[in-house]
VEXDREN-2710 file (C-alpha; in Angstrom, 1 decimal):
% VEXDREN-2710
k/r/px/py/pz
1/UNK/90.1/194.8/139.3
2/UNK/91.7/197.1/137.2
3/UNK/90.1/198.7/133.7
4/UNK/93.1/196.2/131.6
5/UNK/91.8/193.2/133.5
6/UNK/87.7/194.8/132.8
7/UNK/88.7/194.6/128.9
8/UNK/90.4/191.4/128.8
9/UNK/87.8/189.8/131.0
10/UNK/84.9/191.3/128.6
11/UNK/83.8/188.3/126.2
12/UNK/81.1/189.3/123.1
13/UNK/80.0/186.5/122.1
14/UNK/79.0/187.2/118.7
15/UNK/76.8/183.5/118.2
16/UNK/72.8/183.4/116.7
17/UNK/70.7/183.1/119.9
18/UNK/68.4/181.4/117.5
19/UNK/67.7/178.1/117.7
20/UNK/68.9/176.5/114.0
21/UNK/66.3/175.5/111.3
22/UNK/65.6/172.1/111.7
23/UNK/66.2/169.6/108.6
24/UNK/64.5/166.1/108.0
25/UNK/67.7/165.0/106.6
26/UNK/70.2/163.9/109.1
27/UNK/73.2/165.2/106.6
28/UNK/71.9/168.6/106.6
29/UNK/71.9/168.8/110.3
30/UNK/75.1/168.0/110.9
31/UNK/76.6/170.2/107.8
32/UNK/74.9/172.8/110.0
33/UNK/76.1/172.1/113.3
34/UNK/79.1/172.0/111.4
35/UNK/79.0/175.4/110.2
36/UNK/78.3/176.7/113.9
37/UNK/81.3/174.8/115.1
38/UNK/83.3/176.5/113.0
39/UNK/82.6/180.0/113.7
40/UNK/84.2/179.2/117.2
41/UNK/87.3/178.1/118.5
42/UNK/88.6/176.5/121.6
43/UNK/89.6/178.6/124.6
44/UNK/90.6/176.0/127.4
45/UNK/91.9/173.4/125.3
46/UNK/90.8/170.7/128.4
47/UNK/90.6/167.2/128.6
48/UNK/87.8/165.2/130.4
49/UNK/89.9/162.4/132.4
50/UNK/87.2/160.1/131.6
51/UNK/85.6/160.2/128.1
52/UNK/82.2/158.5/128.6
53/UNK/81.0/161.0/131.8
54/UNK/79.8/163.8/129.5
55/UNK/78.9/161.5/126.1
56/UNK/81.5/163.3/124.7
57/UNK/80.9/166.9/124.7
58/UNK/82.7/169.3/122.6
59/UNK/85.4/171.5/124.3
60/UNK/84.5/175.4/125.7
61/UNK/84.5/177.5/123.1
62/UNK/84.7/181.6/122.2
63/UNK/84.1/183.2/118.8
64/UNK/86.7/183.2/116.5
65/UNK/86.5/186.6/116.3
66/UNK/88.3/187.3/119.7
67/UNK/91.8/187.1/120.5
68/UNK/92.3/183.6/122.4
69/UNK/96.0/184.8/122.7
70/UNK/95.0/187.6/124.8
71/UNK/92.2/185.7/126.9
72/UNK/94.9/182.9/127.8
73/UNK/97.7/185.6/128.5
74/UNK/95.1/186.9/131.3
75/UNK/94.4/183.7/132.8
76/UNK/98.2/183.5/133.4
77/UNK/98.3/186.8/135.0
78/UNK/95.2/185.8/136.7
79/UNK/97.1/182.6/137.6
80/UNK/100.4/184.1/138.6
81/UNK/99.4/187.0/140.6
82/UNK/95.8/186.1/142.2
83/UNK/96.1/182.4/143.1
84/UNK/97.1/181.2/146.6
85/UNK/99.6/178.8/146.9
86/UNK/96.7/176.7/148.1
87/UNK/95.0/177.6/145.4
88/UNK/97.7/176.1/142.9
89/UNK/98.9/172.7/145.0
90/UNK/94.8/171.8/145.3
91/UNK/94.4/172.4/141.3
92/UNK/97.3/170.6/140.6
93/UNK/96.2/167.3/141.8
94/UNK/93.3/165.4/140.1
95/UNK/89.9/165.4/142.3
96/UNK/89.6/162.4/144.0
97/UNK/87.1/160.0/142.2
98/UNK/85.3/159.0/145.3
99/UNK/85.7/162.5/146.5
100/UNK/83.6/163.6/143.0
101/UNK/81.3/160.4/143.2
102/UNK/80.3/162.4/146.7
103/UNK/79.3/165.6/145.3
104/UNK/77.8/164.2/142.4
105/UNK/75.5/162.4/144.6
106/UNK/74.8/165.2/147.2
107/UNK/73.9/167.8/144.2
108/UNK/71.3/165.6/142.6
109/UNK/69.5/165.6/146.3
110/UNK/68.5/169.3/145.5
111/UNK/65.6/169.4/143.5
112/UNK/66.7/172.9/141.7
113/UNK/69.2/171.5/140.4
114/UNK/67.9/168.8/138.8
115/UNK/65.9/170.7/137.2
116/UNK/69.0/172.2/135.2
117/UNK/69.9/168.6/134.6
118/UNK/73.6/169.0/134.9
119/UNK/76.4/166.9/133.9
120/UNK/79.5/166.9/136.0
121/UNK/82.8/165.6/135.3
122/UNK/86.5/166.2/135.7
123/UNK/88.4/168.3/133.4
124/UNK/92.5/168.9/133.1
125/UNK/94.1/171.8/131.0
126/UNK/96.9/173.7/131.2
127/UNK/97.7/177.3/132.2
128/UNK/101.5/178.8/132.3
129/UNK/102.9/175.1/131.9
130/UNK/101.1/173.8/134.4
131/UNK/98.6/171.0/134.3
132/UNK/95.7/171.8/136.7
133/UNK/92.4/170.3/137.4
134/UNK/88.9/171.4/137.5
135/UNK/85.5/170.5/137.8
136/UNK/83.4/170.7/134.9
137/UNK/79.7/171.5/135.1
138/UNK/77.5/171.3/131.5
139/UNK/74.2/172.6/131.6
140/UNK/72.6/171.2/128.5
141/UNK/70.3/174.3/127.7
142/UNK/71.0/178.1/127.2
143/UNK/72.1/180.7/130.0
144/UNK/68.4/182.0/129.5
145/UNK/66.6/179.2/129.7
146/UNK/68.9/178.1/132.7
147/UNK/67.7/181.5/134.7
148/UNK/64.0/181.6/133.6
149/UNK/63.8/177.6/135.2
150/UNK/65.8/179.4/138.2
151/UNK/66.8/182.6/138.9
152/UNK/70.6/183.5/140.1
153/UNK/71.0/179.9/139.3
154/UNK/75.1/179.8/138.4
155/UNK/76.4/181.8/141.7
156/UNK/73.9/179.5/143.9
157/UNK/75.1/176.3/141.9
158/UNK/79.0/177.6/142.4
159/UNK/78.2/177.9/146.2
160/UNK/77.1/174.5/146.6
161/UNK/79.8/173.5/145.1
162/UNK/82.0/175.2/147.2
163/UNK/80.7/174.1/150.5
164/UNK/83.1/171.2/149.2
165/UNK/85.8/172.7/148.5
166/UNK/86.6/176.3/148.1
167/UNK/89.7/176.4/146.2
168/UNK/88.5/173.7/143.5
169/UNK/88.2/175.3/140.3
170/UNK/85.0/174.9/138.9
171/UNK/84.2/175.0/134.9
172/UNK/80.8/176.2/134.4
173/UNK/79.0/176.2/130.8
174/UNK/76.2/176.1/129.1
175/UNK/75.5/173.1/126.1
176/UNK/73.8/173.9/122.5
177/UNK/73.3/170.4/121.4
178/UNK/72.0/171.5/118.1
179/UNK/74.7/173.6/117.6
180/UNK/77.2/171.5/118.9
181/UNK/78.8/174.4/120.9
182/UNK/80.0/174.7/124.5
183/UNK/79.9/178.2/126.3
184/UNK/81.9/179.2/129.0
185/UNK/80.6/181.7/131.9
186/UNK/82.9/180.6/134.9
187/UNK/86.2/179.0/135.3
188/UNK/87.0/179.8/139.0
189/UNK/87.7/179.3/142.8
190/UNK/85.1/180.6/145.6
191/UNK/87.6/183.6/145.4
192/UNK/89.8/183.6/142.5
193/UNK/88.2/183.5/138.6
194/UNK/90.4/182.8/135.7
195/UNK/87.7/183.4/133.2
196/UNK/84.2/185.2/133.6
197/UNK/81.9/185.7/129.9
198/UNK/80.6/189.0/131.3
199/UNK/78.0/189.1/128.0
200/UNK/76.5/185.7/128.2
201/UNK/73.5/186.8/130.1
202/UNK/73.0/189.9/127.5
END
């Protein structure tokens, strides 16, 4: 990967790792979750096809800070020039509910896993006109926390997911319910990545 794809692929996240002070008033929790919310600013844009799956969670989203311009412009490069034609006709076409019902089902039999408590649905969004397809996977706790319950624990949940299908694009994030927030660490194929948040981990 050359050093122009190295910058555009390099995400600071600029967001309190703290967890937010905790009011007694309902009001003043959500003014604050509020505030976060608006300190960031939606990268992906997607859509879950079906809007009860994930209760309704927010959308990925990057500091408002960074150029979102910029980040999407690279996914279409990314897009264009590193996806297979296989690649593009697979994300293209919605997953297959009984097809998803099947993963679902075979990842909750690995006890790791679990342990994460992940919620999985189906995502579409759009990249250089076209409307593609992904799987999204919401862990409901911090990166950190994620690693300290298991170690290595987004590459080894990516490969099981790709023993199903290697050229599904997979949406991996991380859920701050206090916060309200969404944040993105992979959106990618076994062997092509549109997005990778090199700095979540720091």
């Amino acid at each position: 990967m050359n050093k122009i794809k190295q910058a555009l692929l390099l995400i600071l996240l600029l967001v309190n790792v703290f967890s937010p002070t905790v009011y007694a008033n309902q009001a003043s929790e959500t003014t604050n979750a509020t505030e976060y919310s608006a300190q960031m600013q939606p990268l992906f844009n997607e859509r879950a096809l079906d809007d009860d799956s994930t209760e309704e969670l927010p959308q990925a989203t990057v500091d408002v800070g960074l150029s979102v311009e910029e980040l999407r412009e690279a996914m279409i490069n990314y897009y264009k020039e590193d996806f297979s034609p296989e690649e593009k006709a697979e994300n293209q076409q919605e997953i297959d509910p009984d097809r998803l019902a099947e993963l679902i089902e075979e990842l909750e039999k690995i006890e790791w896993i679990n342990s994460l408590k992940p919620q999985l649905d189906q995502v579409s969004f759009t990249v250089d006109g076209n409307t593609l397809y992904a799987l999204r996977i919401i862990i409901p706790m911090s990166y950190q926390n994620a690693e300290a319950l298991h170690p290595n624990h987004d590459i080894q949940l990516l490969n099981e997911v790709f023993t199903y299908s290697r050229n599904r694009l997979v949406l991996l994030g991380y859920y701050d319910e206090a916060k309200q927030i969404v944040t993105p660490l992979h959106l990618t194929t076994q062997s092509s990545p549109l997005f990778y948040n090199e700095a979540i981990d720091k």
